[in-house]
PAZAPA-4460 file (N, C-alpha, C; in steps of 0.05 Angstrom, whole numbers, plus 32768, in hexadecimal, padded with zeros to 4 digits):
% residues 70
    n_x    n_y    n_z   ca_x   ca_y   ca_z    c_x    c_y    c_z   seq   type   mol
   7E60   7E08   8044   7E59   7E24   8048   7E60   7E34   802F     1      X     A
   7E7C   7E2C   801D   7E82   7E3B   8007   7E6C   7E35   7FF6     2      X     A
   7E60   7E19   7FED   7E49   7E18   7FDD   7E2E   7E25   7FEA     3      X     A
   7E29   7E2A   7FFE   7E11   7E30   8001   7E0D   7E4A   7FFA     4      X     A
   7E2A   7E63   8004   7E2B   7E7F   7FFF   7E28   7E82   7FE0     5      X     A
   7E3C   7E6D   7FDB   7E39   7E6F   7FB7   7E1F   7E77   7FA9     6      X     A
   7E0C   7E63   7FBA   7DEF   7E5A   7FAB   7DE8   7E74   7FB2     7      X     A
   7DE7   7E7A   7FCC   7DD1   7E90   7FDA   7DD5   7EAB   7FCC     8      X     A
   7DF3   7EAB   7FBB   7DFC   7ECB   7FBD   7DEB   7EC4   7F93     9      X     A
   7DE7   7EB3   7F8B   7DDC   7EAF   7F76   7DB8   7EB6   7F78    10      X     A
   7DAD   7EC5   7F8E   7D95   7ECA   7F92   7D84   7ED8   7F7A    11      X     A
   7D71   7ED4   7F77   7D65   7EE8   7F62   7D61   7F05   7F70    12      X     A
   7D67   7F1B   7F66   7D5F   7F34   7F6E   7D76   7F3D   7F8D    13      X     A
   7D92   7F2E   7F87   7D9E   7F2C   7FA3   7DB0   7F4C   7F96    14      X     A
   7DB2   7F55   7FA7   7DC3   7F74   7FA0   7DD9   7F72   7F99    15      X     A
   7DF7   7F76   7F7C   7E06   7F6C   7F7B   7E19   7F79   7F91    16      X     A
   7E10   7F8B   7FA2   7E25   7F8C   7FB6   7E25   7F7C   7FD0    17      X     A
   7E0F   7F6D   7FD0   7E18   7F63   7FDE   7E12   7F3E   7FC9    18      X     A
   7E0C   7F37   7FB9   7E1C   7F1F   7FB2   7E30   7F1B   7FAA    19      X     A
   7E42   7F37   7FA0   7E5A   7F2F   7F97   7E77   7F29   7FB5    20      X     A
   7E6B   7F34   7FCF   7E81   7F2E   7FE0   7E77   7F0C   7FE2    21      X     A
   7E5F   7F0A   7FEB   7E56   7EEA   7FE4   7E6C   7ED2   7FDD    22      X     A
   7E69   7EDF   7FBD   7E7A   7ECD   7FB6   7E95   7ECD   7FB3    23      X     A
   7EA4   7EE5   7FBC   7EBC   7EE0   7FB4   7EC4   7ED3   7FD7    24      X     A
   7EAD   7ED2   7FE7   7EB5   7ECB   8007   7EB6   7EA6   8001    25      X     A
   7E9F   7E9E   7FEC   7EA0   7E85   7FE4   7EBE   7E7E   7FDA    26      X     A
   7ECB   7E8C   7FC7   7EE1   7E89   7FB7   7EF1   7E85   7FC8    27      X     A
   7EFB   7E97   7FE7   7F0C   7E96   7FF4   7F08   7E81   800C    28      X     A
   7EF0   7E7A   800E   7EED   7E6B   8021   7EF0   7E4F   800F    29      X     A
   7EF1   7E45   7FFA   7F07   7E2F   7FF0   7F16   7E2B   7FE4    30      X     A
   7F1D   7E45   7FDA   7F43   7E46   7FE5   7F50   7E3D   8000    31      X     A
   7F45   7E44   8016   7F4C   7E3E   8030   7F4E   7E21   8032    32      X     A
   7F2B   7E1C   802E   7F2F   7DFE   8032   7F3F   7DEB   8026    33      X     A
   7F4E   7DFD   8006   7F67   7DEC   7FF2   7F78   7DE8   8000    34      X     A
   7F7B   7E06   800C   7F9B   7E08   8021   7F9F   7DED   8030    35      X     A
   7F85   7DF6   8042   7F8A   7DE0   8054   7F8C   7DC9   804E    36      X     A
   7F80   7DC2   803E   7F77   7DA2   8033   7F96   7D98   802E    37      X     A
   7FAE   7DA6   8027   7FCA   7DA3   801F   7FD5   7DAB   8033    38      X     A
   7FC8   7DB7   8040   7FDB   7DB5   8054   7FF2   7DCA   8059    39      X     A
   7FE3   7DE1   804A   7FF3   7DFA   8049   7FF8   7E01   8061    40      X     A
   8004   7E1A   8068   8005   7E2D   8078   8019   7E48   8078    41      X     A
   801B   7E55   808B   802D   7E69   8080   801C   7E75   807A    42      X     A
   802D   7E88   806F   8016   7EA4   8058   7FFC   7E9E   804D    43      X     A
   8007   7E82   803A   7FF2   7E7B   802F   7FDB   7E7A   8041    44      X     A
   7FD8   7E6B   804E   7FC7   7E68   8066   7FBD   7E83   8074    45      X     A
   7FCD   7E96   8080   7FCA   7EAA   8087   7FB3   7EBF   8073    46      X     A
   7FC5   7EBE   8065   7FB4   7ED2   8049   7F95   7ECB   8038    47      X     A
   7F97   7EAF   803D   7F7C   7EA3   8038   7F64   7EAC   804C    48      X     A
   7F6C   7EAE   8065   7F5D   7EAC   8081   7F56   7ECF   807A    49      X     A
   7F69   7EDB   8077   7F6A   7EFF   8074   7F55   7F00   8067    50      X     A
   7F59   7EEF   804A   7F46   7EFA   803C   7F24   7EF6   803B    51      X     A
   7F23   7EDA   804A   7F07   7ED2   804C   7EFE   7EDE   8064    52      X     A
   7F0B   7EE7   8079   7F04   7EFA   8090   7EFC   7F17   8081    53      X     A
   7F06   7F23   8074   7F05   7F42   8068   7EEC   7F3A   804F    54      X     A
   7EE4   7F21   8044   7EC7   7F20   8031   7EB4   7F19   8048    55      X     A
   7EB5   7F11   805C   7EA4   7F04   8076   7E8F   7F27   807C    56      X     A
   7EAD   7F3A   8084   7E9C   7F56   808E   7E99   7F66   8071    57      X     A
   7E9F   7F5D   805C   7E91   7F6D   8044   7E7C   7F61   8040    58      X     A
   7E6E   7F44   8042   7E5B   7F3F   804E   7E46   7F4A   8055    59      X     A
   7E4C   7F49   8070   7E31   7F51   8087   7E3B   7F6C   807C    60      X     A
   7E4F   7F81   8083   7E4A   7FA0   8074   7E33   7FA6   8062    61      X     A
   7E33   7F95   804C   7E28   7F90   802F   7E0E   7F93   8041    62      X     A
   7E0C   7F79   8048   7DF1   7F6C   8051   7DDB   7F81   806B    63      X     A
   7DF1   7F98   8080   7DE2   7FA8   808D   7DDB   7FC4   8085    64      X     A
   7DE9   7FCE   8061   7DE3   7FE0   8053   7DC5   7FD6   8047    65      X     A
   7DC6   7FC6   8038   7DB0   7FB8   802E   7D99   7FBB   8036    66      X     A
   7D98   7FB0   8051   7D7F   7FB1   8064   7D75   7FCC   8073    67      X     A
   7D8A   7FDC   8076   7D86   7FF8   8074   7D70   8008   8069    68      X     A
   7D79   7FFA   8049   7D69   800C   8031   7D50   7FFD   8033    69      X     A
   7D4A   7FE5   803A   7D31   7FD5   8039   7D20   7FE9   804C    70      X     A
***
């Protein structure tokens, strides 16, 4: 899912407001999967989840301004 957002938020003509939460949701969503993959938890863990939850609704936000203006 982190590579596919990656690719998708790389669209031609994609609005940088909404490809830039895109990718930084890619960024955080494998960080997470690093965490996990070691076997983190704690904060680390916690704070990873925070953050890919809070690019998730900058997201769709992004994504139901957008379509608005369409």
């Amino acid at each position: 899912a982190a590579g596919a957002a990656l690719d998708a938020s790389r669209t031609p003509g994609l609005p940088p407001e909404v490809a830039d939460p895109m990718q930084s949701w890619s960024l955080h969503a494998t960080k997470l999967m690093f965490i996990m993959g070691i076997r983190g938890g704690g904060n680390s863990l916690n704070d990873a989840a925070t953050d890919l939850n809070t690019d998730a609704n900058n997201v769709q936000t992004a994504c139901a301004v957008a379509m608005s203006r369409a």
